[in-house]
N, C-alpha and C positions, 0 to 999 in steps of 0.2 A: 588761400592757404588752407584752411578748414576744411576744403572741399578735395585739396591733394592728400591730407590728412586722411578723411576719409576713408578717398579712395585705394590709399597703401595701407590702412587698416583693415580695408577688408579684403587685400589681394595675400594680406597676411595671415589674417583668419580662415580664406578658405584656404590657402597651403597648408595651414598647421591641422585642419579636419580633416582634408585628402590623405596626410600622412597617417593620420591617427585611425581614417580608415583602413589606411590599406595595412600597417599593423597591426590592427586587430583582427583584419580576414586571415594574415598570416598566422599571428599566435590561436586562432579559433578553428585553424582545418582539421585536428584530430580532437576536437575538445566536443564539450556538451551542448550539444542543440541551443541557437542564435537567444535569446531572449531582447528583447526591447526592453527599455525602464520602467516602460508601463507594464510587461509582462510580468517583469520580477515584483512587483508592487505586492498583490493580491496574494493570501495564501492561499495554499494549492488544495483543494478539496476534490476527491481522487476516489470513485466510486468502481468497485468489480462488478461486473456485471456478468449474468452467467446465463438470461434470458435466451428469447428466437427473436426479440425483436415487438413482438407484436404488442408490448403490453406498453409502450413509451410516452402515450398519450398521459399516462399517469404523472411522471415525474416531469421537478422544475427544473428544468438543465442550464437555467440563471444561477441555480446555486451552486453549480458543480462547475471544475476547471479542467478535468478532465475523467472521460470513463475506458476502464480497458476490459476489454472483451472480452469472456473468459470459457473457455481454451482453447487453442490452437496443441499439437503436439508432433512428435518426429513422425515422421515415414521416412523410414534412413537415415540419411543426413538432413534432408529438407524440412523446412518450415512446415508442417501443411493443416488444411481443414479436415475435420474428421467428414464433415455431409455438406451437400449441398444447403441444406438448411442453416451451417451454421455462416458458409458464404453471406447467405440472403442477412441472416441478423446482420453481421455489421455491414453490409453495404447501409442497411439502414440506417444503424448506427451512425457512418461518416456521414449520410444525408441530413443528420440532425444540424452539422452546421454549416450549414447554407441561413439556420433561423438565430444560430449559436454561436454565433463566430468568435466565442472565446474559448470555445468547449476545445480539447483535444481530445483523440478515439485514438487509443493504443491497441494492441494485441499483445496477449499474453501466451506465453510456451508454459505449458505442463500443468501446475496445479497439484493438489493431495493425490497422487496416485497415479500422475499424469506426467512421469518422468521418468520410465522404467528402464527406458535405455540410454540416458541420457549420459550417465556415467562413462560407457562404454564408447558410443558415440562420440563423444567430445573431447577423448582421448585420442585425438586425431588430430593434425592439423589440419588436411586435406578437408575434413569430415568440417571443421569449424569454418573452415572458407564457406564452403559448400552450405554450409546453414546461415551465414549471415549475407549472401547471396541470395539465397530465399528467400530470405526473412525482406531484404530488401526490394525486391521483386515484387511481393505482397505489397507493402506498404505503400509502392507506385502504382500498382494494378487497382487498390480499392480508394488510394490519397487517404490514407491514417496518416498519423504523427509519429509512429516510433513502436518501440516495443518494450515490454516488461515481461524479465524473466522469473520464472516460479519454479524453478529446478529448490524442490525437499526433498532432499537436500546433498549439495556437495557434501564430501567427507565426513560429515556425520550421520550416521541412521534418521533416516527418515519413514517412509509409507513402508510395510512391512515387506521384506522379502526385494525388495528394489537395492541394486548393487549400489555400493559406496565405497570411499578406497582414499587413502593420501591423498593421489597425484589430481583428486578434484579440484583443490583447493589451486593449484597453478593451472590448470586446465578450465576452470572460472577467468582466472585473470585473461587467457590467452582469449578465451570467448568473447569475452566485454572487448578486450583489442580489435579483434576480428571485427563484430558488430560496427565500432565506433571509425574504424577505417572505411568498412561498405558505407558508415552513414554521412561519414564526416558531420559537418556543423548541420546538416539538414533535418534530422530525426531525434527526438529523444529516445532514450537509453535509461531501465533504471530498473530496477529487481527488488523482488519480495526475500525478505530476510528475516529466517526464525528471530523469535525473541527473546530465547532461551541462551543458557550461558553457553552450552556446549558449543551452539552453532557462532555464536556473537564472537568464544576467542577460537574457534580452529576452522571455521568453515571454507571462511574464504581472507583475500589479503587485502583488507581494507586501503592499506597505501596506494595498491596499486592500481585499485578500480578504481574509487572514488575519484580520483584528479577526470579520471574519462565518463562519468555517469551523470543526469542531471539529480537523480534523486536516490534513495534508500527508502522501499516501504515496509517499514519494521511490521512483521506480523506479532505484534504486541496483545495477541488475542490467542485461543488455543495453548497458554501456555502453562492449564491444567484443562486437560485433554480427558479422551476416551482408553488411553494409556494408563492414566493415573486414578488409583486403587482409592483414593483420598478426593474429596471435596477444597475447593479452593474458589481465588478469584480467578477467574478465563482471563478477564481484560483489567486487569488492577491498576491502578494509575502507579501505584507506588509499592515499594517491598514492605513487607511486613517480618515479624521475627519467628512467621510458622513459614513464610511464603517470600523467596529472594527475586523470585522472576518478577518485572512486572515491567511498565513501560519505562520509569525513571531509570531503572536497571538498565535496560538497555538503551536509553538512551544518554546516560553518562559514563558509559561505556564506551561509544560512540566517540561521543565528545572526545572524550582522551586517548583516544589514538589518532587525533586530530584530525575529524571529520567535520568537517565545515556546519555549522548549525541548519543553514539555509536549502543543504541536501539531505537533511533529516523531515521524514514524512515519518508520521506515528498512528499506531494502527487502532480503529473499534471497531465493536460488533454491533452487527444489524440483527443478532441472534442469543439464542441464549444456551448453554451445556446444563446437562440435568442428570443428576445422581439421582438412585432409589435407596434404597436400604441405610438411609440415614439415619443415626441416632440422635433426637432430642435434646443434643449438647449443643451448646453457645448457639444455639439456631441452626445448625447443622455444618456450619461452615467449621473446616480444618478436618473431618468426623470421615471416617473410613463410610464406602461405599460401592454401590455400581454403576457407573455410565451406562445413559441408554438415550434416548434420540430427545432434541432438545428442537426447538420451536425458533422460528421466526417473528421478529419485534412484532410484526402485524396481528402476531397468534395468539400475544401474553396475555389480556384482557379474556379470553376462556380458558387458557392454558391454567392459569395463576391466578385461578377465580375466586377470593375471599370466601365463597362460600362451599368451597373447598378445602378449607384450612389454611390458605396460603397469606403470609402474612409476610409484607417487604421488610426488610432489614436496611441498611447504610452504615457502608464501615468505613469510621471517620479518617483509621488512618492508611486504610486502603483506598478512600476516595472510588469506591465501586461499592453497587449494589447486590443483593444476592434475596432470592424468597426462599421460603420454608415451610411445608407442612406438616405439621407433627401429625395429622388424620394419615396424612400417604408416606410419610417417612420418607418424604421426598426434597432434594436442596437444588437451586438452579441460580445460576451465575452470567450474568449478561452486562450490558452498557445500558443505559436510560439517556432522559435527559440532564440526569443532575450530570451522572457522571460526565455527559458529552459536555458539559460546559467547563467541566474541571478540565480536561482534556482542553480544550482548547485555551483555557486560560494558562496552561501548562503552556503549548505548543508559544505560544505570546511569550510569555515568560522568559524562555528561554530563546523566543527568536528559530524557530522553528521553520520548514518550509512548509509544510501543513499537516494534514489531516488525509488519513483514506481509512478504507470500510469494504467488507466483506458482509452481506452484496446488496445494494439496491432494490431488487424484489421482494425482500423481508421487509422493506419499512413499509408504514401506513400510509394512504395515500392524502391523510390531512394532519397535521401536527406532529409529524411524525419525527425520528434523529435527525435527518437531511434537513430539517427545518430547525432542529433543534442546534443546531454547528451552524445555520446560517445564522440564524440571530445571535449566537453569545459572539459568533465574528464581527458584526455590523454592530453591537451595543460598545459606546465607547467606551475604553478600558476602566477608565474610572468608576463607573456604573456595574464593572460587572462584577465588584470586590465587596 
C-alpha cells in the first residue's frame, strides 16, 4: 500500500511541475530574461566599463554580477561598433566567463553624447524593428547576455545640441517592446535612467516598460554636474534642504509609481566632479563656482593631497563625502567607502536589486569601492549598523 502511495504521489508531483512548467514558459515568452532562484538570490553589482579590454587582469570579477560594455551606438537604424578595437574589447570581455560563470557582459547604446540621433531614429517603427534585430544579432554573434540602453535622454534635454521632443517618451516604450519581443525570455533588457526629477516624471512611461525590463540603472550620480553654476553633492544618498536630487529621491519615486523594489539598481561614482572658484563658506559645499575636470577614485590620494590644503568633509545628512581647499578655492564631490557602505546599506534596506557604477578603470587596483560594496554586501546585516 505505501509503495502505490508512493508511486501516485509522485505520478502526481511530476504532473503538477510539468504544468507549472509549461505555464511559466507561457507567461515568461514576452517577460524579462529567465532567472533561477539561485540567480535572484545575490544582489546585482553592475559595473560600466569603457576600457579596450586589455587592462582586466586587474579586476576581481568574483565581486561583480555583471559588466556592460560601454558604447556601442547607431549607424542608421542598426546597433553597431564604432572600430574594430572595440569588437576585440568585449569578445574579451564574454571570454571572462568561461572562468566567471556568474558574471553577465551586456552591451550598451549611446552614453553622454553618444545618442545624437537617436531621437529621430526611433521615431520609426520600421527603424525600432530594425535595431532590435541588430541588437540581437550582436548579442548571438559575440554570446553577451542582453543590452542596456543609455539614450540622455528621451524627452528631456540632455547632451547639448542632441534633439528631444514629446513623442520620445512613447517611442522608449515601443523600443523596450521591440527589444523584449526580438529577445523574449533569452536576454536581459534594462536602461540607464537620469536621476533627476525632470527625467524621473516626464521622460519615459514607467508602467509600461518596467513589467518588460529586468532592471532600472538609476544614474543617481552627475546629478550636480558641469551644467550647474553651484557646488553640490554629485552622488548624495539622500536630499537635503539646499539639494532635492539625490538617490532616496529617486528612488521613492520609483517606488510609488509602483516599480517593483527588486528592479531597482542604484547608482555610484568611481569618480569625483570638481569646482574651482569656491568661496570658504560651510567648506565650499552649496557655494557658487566653476566646473572643471575631476579625477578618478585611483587619482584622489595626489589629486586631494592634504598637503594641498585639501581637507575631507562628511555630510551627515547627505550621507556623502565632499573635500575642500581653501589654498586652491577649490570643492570636489565623489563616493568613498563610507559612503558605498551607506549605499548599500540603503539598497538592503529597502530590498533593492543592487548596486552599479560608472566605471571600473577609476578604482584602485587594491582596497579600492569594488572591494569596498563587496564587503558591506557579505558583512552580516547586524554588523554592519
Amino acid at each position: 500500500m505505501k509503495t502505490v502511495l508512493h508511486f501516485t504521489l509522485r505520478r502526481l508531483l511530476l504532473c503538477l511541475s510539468t504544468l507549472a512548467i509549461a505555464l511559466g514558459i507561457s507567461a515568461c515568452s514576452h517577460s524579462p530574461a529567465k532567472t533561477t532562484k539561485a540567480d535572484t538570490t545575490p544582489v546585482k553589482v553592475i559595473a560600466y566599463y569603457m576600457g579596450d579590454g586589455s587592462d582586466l587582469a586587474r579586476y576581481n570579477f568574483n565581486q561583480l554580477t555583471h559588466i556592460i560594455y560601454s558604447f556601442l551606438h547607431l549607424n542608421g537604424n542598426q546597433l553597431s561598433f564604432d572600430s574594430d578595437k572595440d569588437k576585440q574589447a568585449l569578445a574579451r570581455l564574454v571570454a571572462l566567463k568561461k572562468d566567471y560563470p556568474q558574471l553577465k557582459v551586456m552591451l550598451s547604446l549611446g552614453g553622454w553624447g553618444g545618442c545624437e540621433t537617436c531621437s529621430d531614429v526611433f521615431n520609426s517603427a520600421e527603424n525600432r524593428t530594425a535595431f532590435a534585430q541588430s541588437t540581437l544579432a550582436i548579442i548571438e554573434e559575440y554570446q553577451a547576455d542582453g543590452i542596456d540602453l543609455d539614450w540622455e535622454y528621451p524627452t528631456v534635454p540632455g547632451f547639448p545640441g542632441h534633439a528631444y521632443a514629446a513623442y520620445d517618451r512613447d517611442n522608449f516604450s515601443a523600443l523596450v517592446k521591440a527589444l523584449r519581443t526580438a529577445f523574449g525570455s533569452r536576454y536581459e533588457l534594462s536602461f540607464a535612467a537620469g536621476g533627476f526629477d525632470a527625467y524621473l516624471e516626464q521622460a519615459v512611461d514607467w508602467a509600461a516598460i518596467m513589467p518588460l525590463l529586468d532592471n532600472v540603472n538609476i544614474m543617481s550620480y552627475d546629478i550636480v554636474n558641469g551644467a550647474t553654476p553651484h557646488t553640490g553633492h554629485h552622488s548624495a544618498l539622500y536630499s537635503t534642504p539646499q539639494q532635492k536630487d539625490s538617490t532616496d529621491n529617486a528612488v521613492q519615486f520609483l517606488l510609488r509609481q509602483g516599480v517593483a523594489p527588486e528592479k531597482i539598481v542604484i547608482g555610484a561614482a568611481f569618480y569625483a566632479r570638481v569646482w574651482k572658484d569656491v568661496a570658504p563658506i560651510n567648506n565650499g559645499l552649496y557655494q557658487p563656482g566653476t566646473h572643471i575636470d575631476g579625477y578618478g577614485y585611483a587619482e584622489f590620494p595626489t589629486a586631494f593631497s592634504p598637503a594641498e590644503g585639501y581637507e575631507y568633509h562628511w555630510d551627515e545628512a547627505a550621507q556623502a563625502p565632499s573635500y575642500y581647499s581653501a589654498r586652491h578655492k577649490t570643492f570636489a564631490t565623489f563616493d568613498d567607502p563610507r559612503s558605498m557602505a551607506a549605499k548599500v546599506d540603503y539598497l538592503r534596506k529597502h530590498q533593492l536589486g543592487g548596486i552599479m557604477f560608472w566605471q571600473l578603470p577609476h578604482d584602485t587596483d587594491n582596497k579600492g569601492l569594488l572591494d569596498a560594496i563587496h564587503r558591506r554586501l557579505h558583512m552580516p546585516q547586524n554588523d554592519a549598523h
